[in-house]
C-alpha positions in Angstrom: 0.0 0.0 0.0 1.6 3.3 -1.4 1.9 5.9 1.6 0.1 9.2 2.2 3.6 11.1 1.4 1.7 14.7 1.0 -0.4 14.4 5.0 3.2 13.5 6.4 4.7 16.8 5.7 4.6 19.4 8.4 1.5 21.5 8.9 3.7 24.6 8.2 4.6 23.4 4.6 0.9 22.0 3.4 -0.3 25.3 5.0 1.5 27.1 2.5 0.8 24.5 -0.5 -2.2 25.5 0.3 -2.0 29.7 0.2 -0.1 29.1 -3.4 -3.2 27.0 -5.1 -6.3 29.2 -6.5 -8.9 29.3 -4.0 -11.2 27.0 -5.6 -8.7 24.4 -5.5 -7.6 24.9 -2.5 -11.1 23.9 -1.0 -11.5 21.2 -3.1 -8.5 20.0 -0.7 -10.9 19.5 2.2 -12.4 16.1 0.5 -8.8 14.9 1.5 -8.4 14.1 5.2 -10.1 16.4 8.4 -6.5 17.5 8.8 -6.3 19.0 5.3 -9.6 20.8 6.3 -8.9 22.1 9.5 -6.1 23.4 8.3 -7.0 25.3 5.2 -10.2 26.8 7.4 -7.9 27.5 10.2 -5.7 29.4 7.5 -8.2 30.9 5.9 -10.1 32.7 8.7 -6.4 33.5 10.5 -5.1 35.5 7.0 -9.0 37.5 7.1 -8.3 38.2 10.3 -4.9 39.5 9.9 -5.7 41.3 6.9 -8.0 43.8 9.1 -11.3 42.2 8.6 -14.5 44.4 10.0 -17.3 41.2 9.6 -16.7 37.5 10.1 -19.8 35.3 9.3 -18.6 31.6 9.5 -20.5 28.3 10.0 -19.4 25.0 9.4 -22.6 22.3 8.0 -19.6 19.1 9.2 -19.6 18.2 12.6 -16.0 16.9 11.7 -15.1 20.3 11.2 -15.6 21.0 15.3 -12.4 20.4 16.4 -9.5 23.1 16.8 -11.5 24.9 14.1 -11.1 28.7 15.3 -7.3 30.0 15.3 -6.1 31.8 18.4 -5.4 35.3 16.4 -9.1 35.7 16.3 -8.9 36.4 19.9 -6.5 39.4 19.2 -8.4 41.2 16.2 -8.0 45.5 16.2 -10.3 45.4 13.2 -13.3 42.8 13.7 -16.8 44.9 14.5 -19.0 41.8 14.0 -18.5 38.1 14.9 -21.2 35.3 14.0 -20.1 32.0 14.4 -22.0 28.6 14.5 -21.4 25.1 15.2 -17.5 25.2 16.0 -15.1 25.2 19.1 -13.7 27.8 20.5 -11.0 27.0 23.1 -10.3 28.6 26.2 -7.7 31.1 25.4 -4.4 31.4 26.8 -3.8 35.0 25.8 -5.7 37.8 27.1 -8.7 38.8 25.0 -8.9 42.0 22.7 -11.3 43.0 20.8 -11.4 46.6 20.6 -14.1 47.4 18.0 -16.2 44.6 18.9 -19.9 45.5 18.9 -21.8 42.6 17.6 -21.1 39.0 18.7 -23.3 35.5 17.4 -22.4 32.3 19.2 -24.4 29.4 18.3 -23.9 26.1 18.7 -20.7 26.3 20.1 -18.2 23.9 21.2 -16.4 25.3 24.6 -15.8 21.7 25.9 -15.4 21.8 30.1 -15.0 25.8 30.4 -17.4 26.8 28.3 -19.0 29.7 30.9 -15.5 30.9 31.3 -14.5 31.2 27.5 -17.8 33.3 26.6 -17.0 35.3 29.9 -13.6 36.1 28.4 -15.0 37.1 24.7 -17.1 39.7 26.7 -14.7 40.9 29.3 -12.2 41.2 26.2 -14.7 43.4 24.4 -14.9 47.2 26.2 -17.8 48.3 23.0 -19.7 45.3 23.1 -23.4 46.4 22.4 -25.3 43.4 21.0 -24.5 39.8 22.3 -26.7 36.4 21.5 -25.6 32.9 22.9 -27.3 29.8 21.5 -26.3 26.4 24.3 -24.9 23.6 22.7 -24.6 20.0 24.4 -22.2 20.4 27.0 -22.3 16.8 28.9 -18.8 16.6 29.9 -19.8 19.3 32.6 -20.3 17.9 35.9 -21.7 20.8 38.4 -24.0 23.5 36.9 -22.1 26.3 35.4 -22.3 29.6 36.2 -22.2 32.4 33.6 -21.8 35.9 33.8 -22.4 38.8 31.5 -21.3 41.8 32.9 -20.5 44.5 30.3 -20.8 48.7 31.4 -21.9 48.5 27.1 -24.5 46.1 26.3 -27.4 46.6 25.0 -29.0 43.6 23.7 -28.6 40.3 24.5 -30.2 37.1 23.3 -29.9 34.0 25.3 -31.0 30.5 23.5 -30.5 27.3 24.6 -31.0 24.3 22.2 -34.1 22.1 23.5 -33.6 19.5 21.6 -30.5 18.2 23.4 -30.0 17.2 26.7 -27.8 19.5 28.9 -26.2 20.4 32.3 -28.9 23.2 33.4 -27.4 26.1 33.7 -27.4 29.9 36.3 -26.9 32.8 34.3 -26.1 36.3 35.9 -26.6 39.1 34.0 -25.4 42.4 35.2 -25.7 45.3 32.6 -27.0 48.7 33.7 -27.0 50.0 30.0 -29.3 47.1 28.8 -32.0 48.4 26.8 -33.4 44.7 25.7 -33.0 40.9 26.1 -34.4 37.6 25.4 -34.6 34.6 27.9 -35.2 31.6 26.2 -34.0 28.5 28.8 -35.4 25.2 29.2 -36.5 23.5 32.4 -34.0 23.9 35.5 -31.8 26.4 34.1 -32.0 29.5 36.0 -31.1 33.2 35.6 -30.5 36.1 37.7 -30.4 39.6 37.2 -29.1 42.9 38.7 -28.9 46.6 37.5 -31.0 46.5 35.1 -32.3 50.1 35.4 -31.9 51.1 31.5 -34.3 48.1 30.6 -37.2 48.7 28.0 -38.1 45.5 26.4 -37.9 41.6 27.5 -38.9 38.5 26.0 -39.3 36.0 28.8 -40.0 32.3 28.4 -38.8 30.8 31.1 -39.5 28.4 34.1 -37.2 29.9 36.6 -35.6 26.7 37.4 -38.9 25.2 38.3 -39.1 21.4 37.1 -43.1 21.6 38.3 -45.8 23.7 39.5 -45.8 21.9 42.9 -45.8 24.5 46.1 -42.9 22.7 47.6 -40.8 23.6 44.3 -41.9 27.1 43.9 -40.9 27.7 47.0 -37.3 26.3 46.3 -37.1 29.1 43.7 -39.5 31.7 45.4 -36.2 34.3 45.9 -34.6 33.5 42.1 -38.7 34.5 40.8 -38.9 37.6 43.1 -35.3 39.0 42.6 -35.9 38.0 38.8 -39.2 39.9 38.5 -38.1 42.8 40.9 -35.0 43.5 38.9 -36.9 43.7 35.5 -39.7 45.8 37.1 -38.7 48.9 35.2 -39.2 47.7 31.5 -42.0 48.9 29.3 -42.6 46.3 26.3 -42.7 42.5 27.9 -43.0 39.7 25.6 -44.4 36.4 28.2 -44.9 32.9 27.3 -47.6 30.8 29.3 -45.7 28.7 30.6 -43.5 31.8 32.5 -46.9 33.0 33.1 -48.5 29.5 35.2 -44.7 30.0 36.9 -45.5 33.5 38.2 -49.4 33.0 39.5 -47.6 30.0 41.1 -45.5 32.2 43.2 -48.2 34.5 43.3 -49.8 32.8 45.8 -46.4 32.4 48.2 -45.8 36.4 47.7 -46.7 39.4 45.9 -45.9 39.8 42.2 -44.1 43.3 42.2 -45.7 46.0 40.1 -44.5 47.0 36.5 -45.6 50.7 36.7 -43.6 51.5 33.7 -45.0 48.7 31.5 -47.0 49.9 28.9 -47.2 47.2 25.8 -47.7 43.2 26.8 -48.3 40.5 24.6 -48.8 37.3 26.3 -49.3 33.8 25.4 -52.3 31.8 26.9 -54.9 29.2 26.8 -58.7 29.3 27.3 -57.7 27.2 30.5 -55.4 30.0 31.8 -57.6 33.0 31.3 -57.6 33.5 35.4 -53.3 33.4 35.0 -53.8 37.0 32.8 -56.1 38.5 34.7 -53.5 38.0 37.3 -50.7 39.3 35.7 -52.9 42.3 34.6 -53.3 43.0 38.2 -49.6 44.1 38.3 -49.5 46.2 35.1 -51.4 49.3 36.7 -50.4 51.4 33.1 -50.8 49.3 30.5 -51.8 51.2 27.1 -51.6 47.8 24.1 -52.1 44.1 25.4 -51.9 41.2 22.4 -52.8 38.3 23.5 -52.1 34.8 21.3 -55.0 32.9 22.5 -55.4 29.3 22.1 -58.1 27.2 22.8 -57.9 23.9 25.4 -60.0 21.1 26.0 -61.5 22.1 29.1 -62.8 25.8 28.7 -62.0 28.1 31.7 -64.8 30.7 32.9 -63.8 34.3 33.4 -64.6 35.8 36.0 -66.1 38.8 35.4 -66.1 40.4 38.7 -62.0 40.5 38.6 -61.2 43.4 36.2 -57.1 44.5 36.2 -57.0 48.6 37.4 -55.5 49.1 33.8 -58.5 47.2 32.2 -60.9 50.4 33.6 -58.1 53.0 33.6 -55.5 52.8 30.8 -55.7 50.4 28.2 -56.3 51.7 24.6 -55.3 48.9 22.2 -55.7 45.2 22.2 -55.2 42.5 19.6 -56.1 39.2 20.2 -54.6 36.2 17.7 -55.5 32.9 16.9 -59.6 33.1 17.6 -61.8 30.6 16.5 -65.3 31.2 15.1 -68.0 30.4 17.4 -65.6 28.9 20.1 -67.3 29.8 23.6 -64.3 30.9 25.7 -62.7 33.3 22.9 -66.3 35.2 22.1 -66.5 35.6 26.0 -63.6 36.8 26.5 -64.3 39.4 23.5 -67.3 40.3 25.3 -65.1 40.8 29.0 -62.8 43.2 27.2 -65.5 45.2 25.8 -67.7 45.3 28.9 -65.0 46.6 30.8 -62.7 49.5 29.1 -64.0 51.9 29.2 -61.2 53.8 27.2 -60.6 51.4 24.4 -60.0 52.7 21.2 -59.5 49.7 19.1 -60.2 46.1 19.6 -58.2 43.8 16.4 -59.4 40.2 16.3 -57.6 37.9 14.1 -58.8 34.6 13.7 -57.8 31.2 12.6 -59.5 28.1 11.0 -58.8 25.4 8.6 -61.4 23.8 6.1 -63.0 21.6 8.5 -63.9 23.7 11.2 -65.2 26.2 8.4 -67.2 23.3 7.3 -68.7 22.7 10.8 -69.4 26.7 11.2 -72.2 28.1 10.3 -71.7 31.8 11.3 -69.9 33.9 8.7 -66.8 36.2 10.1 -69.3 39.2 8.5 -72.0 38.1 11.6 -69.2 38.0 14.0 -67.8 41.5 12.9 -71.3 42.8 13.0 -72.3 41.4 16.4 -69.0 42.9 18.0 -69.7 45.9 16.7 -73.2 46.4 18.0 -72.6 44.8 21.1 -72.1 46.6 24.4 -69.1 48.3 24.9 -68.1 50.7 27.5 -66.3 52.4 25.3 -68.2 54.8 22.6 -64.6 55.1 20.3 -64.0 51.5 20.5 -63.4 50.5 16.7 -63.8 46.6 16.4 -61.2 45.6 13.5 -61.1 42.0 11.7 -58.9 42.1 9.0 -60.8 41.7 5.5 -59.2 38.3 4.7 -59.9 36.7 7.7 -63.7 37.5 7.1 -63.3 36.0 3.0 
């Protein structure tokens, strides 16, 4: 058997076989061995880097392609502005991190093997104009305790955090501390946890989130009951808050083991919900004294939940203008009610937009047009005189 002669020379050599042959061929290269790949990619994005690159976009589609993949320099770029990578490895560096012009940073699907906390906490300590940061988990099994994360940047102003819910990882406590943070997204899956200070600056959040909480059980509520207040507390100041449901059973949970602190400054909610968790809004409402637009994604559950209509939310009576609700269904029971609860009791709503959803079959089972709908909401009674009921024109077709 003839021998390999060419993968037995010295990485220094092939690398610069490599910078000699047109680019084209040069990739064709990686069909070779996973050496010959790493090693024109590791090339590759070192020489961008070098050459005083502002935006690196780079995502790999082989697993193979994992290891050692990003070279050290990118650690040291003057020049970079924008980062995005995906599915590689980033080691913990040696060197001390310097990115001076960094602003925007991606990192999804990352490899950061046993210190993977510590490397991203180096990438943003290393980055003094950091303003925009998103971190998408990756399967991290070869950690043993629950890593701790910190984000602390005087600079940030958005930050995304993902985690992958489709693989099975070491739950996680992230601590964000970021006075100048204008927005962020907490996306986490059961038992990972976050905690938050000096978040002043905050105007928009997108929560969906557990707290930690692997039920809805009293005696694991209350395990969490200081990570829910301090969390809620600290984020009390924003004024656009997107909620899922599932944060939303978490929070009338703890409702019920201490008060839900208020959100004076919140003036635009949309919330997810079902027509078995109507009481869960209404709840929430109760701590959004100066709410102005609510949109609500409605879907409907087997067992129907009756409203209450003696329980109506101060900013119900005293605030709120807009509402949009998505995802109605013609003729279902708990959506027209709940219709009908919103227009019994604002008395300053200005517009009311009703979106609804159907497929052939339940339009074949219904026998009231969208047209009777719009016309019964409209001449219904409303507390409101300037209340303008609005269903879009294709929804009614």
């Amino acid at each position: 058997m003839r021998n390999d002669i060419i993968s037995e020379l010295p990485e220094s050599l092939i690398t610069q076989i490599l910078l000699w042959l047109p680019t084209k061929d040069s990739i064709k290269t990686s069909v070779l061995s996973t050496r010959w790949r790493n090693l024109w990619l590791n090339e590759w994005i070192a020489t961008a880097v070098d050459s005083g690159i502002q935006h690196l976009d780079f995502e790999t589609k082989n697993p193979l392609l994992l290891k050692d993949l990003m070279p050290m320099n990118i650690y040291k770029s003057k020049t970079l502005v924008s980062l995005k990578l995906v599915c590689v490895e980033l080691e913990n560096p040696k060197i001390v991190v310097s990115l001076p012009c960094l602003k925007i940073m991606h990192l999804e699907k990352i490899w950061y093997g046993y210190d993977g906390p510590l490397v991203v906490e180096k990438l943003i300590s290393g980055c003094p104009v950091l303003e925009d940061l998103t971190v998408v988990r990756i399967h991290d099994k070869d950690i043993q305790a629950m890593p701790l994360l910190h984000v602390r940047s005087l600079t940030l102003k958005i930050f995304r955090l993902m985690f992958n819910l489709e693989m099975t990882t070491r739950p996680i406590l992230v601590e964000i501390d970021a006075p100048n943070l204008k927005y962020i997204s907490f996306k986490a899956r059961q038992s990972d946890k976050i905690m938050v200070k000096n978040l002043s600056s905050l105007f928009k959040i997108d929560l969906d989130t557990d707290f930690g909480s692997s039920s809805l059980e009293p005696h694991d509520l209350r395990k969490r009951r200081d990570i829910i207040r301090d969390v809620l507390t600290g984020i009390s100041s924003v004024r656009h808050m997107i909620i899922s449901q599932r944060t939303l059973e978490v929070i009338h949970g703890y409702s019920k083991l201490g008060p839900i602190p208020k959100f004076h400054h919140l003036t635009h909610l949309k919330a997810a919900f079902s027509s078995t968790s109507l009481q869960l809004l209404l709840a929430f409402l109760e701590s959004c004294p100066n709410l102005k637009n609510l949109i609500l994604d409605f879907s409907v559950s087997t067992e129907p939940e009756q409203i209450d209509h003696t329980n109506v939310p101060r900013c119900i009576t005293s605030t709120l203008e807009c509402i949009e609700i998505n995802k109605l269904i013609r003729k279902e029971a708990t959506g027209i009610k709940l219709v009908q609860y919103f227009l019994e009791n604002s008395p300053i709503l200005k517009k009311l937009k009703l979106n609804f959803t159907f497929t052939y079959s339940l339009m074949s089972m219904t026998h009231l047009p969208l047209d009777h709908i719009f016309k019964m909401y409209r001449t219904s009674r409303k507390r409101s005189r300037r209340c303008k009921v609005i269903i879009p024109y294709q929804a009614r077709a």
